[in-house]
mmCIF file as gemmi writes it, N, C-alpha and C atoms, coordinates in Angstrom:
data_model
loop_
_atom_site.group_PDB
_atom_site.id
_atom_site.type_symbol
_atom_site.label_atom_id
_atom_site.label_alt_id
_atom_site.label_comp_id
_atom_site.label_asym_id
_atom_site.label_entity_id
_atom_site.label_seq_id
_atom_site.pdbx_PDB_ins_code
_atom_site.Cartn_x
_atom_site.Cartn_y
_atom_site.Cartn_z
_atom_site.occupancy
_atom_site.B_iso_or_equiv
_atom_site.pdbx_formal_charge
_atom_site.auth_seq_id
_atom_site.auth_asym_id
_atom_site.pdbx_PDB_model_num
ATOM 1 N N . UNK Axp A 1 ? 0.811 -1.185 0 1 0 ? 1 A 1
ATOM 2 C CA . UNK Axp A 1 ? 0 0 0 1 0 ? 1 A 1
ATOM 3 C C . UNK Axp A 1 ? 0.863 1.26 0 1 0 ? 1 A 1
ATOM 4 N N . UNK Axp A 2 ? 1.751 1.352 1.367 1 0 ? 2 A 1
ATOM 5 C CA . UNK Axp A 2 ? 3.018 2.587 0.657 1 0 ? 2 A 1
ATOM 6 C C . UNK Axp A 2 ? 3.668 2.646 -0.355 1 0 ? 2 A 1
ATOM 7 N N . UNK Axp A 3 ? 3.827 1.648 -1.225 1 0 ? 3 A 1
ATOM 8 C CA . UNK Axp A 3 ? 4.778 1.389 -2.321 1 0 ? 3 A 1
ATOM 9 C C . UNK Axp A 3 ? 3.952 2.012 -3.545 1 0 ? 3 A 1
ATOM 10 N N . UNK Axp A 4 ? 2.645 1.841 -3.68 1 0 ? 4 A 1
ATOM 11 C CA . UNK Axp A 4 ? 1.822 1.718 -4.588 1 0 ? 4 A 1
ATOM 12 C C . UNK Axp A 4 ? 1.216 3.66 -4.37 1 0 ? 4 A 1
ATOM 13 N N . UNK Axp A 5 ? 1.264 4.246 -3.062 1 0 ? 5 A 1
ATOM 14 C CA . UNK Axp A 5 ? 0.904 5.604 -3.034 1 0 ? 5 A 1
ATOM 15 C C . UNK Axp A 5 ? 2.669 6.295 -3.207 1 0 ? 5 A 1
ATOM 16 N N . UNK Axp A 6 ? 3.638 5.668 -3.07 1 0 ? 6 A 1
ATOM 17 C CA . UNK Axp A 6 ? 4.757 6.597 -3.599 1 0 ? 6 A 1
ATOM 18 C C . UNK Axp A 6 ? 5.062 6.303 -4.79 1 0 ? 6 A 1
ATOM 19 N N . UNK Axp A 7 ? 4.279 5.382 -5.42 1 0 ? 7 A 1
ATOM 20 C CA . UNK Axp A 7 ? 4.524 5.495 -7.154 1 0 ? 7 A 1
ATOM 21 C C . UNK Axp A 7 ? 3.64 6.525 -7.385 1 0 ? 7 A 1
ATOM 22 N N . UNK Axp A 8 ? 2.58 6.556 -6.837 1 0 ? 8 A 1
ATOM 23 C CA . UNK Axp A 8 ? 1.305 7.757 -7.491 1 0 ? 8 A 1
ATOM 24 C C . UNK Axp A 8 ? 1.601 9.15 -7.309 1 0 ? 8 A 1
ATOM 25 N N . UNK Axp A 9 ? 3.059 9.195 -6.314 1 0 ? 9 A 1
ATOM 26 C CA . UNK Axp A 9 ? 3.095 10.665 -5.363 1 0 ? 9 A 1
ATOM 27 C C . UNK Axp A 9 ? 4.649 11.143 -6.09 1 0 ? 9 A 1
ATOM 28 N N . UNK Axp A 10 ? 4.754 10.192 -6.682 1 0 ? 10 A 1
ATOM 29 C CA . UNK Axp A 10 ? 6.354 10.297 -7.21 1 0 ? 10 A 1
ATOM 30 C C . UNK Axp A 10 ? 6.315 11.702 -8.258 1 0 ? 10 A 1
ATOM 31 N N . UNK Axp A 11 ? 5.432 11.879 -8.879 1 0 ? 11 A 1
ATOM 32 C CA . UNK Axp A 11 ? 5.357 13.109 -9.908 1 0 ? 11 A 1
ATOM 33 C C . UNK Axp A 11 ? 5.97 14.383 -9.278 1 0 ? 11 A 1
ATOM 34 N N . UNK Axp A 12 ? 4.437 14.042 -7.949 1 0 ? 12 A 1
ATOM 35 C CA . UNK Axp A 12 ? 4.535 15.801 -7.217 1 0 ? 12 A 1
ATOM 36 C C . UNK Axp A 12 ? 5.889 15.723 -6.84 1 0 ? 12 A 1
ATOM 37 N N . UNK Axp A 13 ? 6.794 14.558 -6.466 1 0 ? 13 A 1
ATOM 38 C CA . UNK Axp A 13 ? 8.139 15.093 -5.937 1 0 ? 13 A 1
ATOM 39 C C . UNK Axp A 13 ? 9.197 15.358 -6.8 1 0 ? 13 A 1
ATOM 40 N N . UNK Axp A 14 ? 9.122 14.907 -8.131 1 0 ? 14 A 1
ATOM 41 C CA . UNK Axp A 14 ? 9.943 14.986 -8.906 1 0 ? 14 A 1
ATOM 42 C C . UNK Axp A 14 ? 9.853 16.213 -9.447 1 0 ? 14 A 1
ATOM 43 N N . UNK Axp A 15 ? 8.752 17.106 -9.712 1 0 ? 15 A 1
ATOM 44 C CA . UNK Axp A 15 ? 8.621 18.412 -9.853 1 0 ? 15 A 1
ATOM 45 C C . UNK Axp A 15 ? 8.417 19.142 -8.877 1 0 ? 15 A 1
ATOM 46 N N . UNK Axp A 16 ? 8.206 19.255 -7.887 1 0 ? 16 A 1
ATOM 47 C CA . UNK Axp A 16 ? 8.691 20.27 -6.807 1 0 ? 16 A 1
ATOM 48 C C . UNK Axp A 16 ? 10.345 20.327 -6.583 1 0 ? 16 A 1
ATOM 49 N N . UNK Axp A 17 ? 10.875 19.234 -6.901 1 0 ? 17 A 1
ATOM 50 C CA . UNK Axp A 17 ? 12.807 18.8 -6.474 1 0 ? 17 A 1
ATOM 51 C C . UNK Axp A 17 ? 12.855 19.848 -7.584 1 0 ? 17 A 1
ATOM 52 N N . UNK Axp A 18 ? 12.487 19.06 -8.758 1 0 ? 18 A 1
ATOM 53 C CA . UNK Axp A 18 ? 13.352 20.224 -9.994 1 0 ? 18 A 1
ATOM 54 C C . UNK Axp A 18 ? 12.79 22.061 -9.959 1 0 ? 18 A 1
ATOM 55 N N . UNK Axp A 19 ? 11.773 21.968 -9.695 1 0 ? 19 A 1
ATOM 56 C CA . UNK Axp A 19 ? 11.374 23.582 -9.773 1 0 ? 19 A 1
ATOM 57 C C . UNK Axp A 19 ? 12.51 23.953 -8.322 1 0 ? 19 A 1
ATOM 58 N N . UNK Axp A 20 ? 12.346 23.615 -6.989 1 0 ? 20 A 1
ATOM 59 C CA . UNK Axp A 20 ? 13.69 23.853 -5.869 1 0 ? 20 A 1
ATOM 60 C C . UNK Axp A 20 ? 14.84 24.043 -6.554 1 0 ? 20 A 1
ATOM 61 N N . UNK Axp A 21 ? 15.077 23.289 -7.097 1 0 ? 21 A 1
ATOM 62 C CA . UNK Axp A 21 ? 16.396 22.964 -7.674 1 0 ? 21 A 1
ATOM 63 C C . UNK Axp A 21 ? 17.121 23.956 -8.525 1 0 ? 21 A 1
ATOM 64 N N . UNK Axp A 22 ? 16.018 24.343 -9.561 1 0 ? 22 A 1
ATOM 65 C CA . UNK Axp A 22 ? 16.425 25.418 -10.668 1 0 ? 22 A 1
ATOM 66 C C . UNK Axp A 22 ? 16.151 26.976 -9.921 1 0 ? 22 A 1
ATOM 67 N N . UNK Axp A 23 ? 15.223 27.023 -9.105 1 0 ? 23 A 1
ATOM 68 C CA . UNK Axp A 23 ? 15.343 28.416 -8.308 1 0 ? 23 A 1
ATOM 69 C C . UNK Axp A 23 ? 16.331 28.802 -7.631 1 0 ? 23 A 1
ATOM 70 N N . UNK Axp A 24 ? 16.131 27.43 -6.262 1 0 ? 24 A 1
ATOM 71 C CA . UNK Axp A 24 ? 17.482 27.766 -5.576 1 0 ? 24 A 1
ATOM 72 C C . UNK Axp A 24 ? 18.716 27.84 -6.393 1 0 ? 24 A 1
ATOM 73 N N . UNK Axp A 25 ? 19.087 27.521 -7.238 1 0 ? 25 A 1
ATOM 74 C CA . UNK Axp A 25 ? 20.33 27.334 -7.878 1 0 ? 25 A 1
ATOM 75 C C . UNK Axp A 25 ? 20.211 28.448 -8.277 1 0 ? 25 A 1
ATOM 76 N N . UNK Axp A 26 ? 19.478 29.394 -9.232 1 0 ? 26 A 1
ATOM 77 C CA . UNK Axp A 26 ? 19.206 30.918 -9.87 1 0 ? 26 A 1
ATOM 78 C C . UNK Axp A 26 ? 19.78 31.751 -8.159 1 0 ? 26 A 1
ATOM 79 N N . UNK Axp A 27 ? 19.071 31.638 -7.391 1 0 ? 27 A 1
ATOM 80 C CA . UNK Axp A 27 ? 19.239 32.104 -5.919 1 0 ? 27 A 1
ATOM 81 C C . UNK Axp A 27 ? 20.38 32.094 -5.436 1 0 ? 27 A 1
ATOM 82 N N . UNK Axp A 28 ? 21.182 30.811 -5.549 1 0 ? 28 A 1
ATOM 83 C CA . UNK Axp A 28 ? 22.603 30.923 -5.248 1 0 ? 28 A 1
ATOM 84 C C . UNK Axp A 28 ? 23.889 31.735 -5.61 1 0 ? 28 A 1
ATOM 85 N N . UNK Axp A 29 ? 22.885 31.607 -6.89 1 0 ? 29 A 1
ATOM 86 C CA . UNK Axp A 29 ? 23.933 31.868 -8.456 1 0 ? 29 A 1
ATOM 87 C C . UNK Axp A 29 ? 24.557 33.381 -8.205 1 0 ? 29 A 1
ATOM 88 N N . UNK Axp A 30 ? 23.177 33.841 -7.613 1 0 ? 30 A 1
ATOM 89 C CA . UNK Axp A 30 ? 23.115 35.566 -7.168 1 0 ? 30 A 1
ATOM 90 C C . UNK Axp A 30 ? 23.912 35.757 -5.995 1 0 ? 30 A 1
ATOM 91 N N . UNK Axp A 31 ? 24.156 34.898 -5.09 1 0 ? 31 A 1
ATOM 92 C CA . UNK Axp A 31 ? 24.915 35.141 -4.017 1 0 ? 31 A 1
ATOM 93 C C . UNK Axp A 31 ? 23.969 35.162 -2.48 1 0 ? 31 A 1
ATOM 94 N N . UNK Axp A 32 ? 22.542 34.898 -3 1 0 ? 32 A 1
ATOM 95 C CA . UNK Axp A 32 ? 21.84 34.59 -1.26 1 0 ? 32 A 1
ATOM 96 C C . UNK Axp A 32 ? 21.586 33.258 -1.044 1 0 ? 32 A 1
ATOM 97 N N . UNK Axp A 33 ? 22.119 32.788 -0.307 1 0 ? 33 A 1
ATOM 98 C CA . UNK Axp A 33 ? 22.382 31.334 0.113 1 0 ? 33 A 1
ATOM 99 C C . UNK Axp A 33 ? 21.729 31.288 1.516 1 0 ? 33 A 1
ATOM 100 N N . UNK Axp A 34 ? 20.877 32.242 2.148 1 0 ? 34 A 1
ATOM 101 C CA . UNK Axp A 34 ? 20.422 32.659 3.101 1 0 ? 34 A 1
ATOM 102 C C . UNK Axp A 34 ? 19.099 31.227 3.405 1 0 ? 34 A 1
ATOM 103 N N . UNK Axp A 35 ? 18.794 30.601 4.245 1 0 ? 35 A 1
ATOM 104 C CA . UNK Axp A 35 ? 17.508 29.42 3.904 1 0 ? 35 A 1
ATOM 105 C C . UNK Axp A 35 ? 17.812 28.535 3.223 1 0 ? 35 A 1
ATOM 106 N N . UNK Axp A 36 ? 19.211 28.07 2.981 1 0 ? 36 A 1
ATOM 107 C CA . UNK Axp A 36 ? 19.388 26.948 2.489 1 0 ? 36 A 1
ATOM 108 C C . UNK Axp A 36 ? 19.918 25.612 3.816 1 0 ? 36 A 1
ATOM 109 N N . UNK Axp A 37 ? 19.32 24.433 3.07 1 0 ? 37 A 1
ATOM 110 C CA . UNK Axp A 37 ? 19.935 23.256 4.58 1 0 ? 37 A 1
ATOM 111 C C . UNK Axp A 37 ? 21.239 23.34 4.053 1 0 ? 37 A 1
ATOM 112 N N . UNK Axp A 38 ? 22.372 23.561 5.548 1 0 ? 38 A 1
ATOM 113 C CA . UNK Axp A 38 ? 23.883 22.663 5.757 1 0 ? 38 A 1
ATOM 114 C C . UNK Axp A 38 ? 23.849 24.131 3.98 1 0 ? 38 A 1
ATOM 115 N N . UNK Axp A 39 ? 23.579 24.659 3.342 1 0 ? 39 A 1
ATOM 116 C CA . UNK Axp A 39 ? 23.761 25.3 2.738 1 0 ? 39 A 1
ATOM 117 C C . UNK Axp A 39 ? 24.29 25.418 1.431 1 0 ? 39 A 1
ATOM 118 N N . UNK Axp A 40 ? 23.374 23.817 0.631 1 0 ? 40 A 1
ATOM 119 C CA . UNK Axp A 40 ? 23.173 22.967 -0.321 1 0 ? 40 A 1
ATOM 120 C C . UNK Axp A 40 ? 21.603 22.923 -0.445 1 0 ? 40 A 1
ATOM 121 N N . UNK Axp A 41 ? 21.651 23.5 -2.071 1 0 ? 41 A 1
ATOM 122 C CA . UNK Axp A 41 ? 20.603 23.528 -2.867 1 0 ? 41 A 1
ATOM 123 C C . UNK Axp A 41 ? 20.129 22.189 -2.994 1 0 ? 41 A 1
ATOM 124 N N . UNK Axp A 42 ? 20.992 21.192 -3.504 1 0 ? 42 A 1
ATOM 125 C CA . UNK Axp A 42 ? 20.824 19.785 -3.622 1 0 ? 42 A 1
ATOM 126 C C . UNK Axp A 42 ? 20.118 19.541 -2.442 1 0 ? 42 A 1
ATOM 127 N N . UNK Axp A 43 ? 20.542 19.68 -1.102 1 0 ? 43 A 1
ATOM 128 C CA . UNK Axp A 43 ? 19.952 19.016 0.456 1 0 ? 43 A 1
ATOM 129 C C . UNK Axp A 43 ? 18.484 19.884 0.606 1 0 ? 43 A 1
ATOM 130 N N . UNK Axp A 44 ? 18.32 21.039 0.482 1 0 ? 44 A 1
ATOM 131 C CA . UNK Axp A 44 ? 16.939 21.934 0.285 1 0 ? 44 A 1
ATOM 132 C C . UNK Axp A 44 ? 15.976 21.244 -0.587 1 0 ? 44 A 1
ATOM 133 N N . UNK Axp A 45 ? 16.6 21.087 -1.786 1 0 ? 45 A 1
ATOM 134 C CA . UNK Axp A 45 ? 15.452 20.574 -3.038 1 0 ? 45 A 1
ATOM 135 C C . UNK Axp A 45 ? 15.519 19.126 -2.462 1 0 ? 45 A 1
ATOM 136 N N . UNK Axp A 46 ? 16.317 18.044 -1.962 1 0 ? 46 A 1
ATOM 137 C CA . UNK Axp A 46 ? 15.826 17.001 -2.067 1 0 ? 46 A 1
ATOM 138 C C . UNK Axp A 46 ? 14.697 17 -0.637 1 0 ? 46 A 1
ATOM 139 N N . UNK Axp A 47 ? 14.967 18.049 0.357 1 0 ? 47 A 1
ATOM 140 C CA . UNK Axp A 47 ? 13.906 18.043 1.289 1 0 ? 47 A 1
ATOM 141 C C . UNK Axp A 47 ? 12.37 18.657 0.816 1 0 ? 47 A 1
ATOM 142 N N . UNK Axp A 48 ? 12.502 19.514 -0.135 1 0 ? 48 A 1
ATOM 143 C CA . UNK Axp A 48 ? 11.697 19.697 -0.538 1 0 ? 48 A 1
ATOM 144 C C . UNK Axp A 48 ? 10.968 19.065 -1.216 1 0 ? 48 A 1
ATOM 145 N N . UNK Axp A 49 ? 11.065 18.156 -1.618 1 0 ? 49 A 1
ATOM 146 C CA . UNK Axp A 49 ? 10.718 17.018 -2.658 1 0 ? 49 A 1
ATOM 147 C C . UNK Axp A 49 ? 9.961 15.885 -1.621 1 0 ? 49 A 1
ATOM 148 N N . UNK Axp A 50 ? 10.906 15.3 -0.475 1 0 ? 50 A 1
ATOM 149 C CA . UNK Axp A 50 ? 10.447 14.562 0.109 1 0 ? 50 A 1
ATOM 150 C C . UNK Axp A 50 ? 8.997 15.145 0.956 1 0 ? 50 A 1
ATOM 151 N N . UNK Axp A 51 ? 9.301 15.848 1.299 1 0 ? 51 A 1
ATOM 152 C CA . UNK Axp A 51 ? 7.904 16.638 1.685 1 0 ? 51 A 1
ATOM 153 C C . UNK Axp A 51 ? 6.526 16.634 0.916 1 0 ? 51 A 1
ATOM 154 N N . UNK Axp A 52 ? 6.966 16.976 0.251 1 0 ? 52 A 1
ATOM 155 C CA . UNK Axp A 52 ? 5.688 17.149 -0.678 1 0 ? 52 A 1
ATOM 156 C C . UNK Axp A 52 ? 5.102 15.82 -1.057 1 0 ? 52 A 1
ATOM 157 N N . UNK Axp A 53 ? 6.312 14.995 -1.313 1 0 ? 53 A 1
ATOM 158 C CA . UNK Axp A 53 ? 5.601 13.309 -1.596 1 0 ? 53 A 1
ATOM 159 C C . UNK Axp A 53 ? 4.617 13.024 -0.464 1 0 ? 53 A 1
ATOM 160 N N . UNK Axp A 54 ? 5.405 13.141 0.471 1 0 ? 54 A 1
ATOM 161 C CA . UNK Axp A 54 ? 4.906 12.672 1.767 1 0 ? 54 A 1
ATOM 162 C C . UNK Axp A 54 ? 3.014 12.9 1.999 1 0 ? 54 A 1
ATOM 163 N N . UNK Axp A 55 ? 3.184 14.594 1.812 1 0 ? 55 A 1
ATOM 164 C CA . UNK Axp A 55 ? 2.23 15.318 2.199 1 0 ? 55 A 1
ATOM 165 C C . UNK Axp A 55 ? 0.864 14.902 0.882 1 0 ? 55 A 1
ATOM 166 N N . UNK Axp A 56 ? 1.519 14.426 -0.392 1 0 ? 56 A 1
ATOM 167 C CA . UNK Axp A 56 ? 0.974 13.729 -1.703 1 0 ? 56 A 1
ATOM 168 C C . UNK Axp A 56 ? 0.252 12.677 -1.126 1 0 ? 56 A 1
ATOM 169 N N . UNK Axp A 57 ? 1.122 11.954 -0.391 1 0 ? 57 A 1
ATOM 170 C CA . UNK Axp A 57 ? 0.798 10.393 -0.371 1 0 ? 57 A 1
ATOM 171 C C . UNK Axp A 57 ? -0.295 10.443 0.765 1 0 ? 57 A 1
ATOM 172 N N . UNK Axp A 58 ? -0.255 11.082 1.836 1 0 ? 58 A 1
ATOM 173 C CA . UNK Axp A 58 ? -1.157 11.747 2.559 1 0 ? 58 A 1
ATOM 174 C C . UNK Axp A 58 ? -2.485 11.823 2.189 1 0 ? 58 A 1
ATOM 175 N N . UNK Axp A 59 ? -2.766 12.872 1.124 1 0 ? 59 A 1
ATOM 176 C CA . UNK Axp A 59 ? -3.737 13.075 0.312 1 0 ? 59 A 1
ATOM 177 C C . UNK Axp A 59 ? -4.759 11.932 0.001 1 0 ? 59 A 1
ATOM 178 N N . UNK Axp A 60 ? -3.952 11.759 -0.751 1 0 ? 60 A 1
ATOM 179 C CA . UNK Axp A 60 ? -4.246 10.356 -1.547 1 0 ? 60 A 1
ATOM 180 C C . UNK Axp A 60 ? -4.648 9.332 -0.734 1 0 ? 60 A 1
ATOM 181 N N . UNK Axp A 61 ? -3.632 9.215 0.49 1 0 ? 61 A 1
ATOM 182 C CA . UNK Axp A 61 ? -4.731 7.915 1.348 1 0 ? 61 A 1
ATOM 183 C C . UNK Axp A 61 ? -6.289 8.433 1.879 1 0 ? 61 A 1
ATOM 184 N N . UNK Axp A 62 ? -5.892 10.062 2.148 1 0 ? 62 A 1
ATOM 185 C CA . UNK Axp A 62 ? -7.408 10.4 3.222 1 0 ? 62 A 1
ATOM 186 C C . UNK Axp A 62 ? -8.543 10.478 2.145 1 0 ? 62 A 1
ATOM 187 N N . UNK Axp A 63 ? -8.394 10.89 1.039 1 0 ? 63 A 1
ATOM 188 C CA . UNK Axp A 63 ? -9.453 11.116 0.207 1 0 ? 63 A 1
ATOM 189 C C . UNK Axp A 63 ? -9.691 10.449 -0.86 1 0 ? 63 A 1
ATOM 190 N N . UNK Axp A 64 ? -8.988 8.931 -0.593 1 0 ? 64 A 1
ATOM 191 C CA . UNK Axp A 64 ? -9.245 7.75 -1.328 1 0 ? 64 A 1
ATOM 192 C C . UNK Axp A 64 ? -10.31 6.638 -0.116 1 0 ? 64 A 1
């Protein structure tokens, strides 16, 4: 049952990581590194990503 809601939730994380990913990185690029984790875009976007699956998969169980 988790396996089967993080295949369904896998989208929202794979596009929230990359939209994190390409901002923060634009963000860095500029020199504010201010709100980043340990102060890696990579460690931000992949938290960001996991989150959102999470909060996806969430969804998906309560209103299934």
């Amino acid at each position: 049952m988790i396996q089967q809601l993080a295949m369904q939730s896998l989208g929202a994380g794979v596009g929230v990581f990359l939209g994190v990913l390409i901002g923060l990185g634009i963000r860095k690029r500029k020199g504010n590194s201010e709100g980043l984790l340990g102060g890696s875009v990579i460690l931000t976007a992949s938290a960001a990503a996991g989150l959102a699956m999470v909060v996806m998969m969430a969804m998906k169980h309560f209103t299934a």
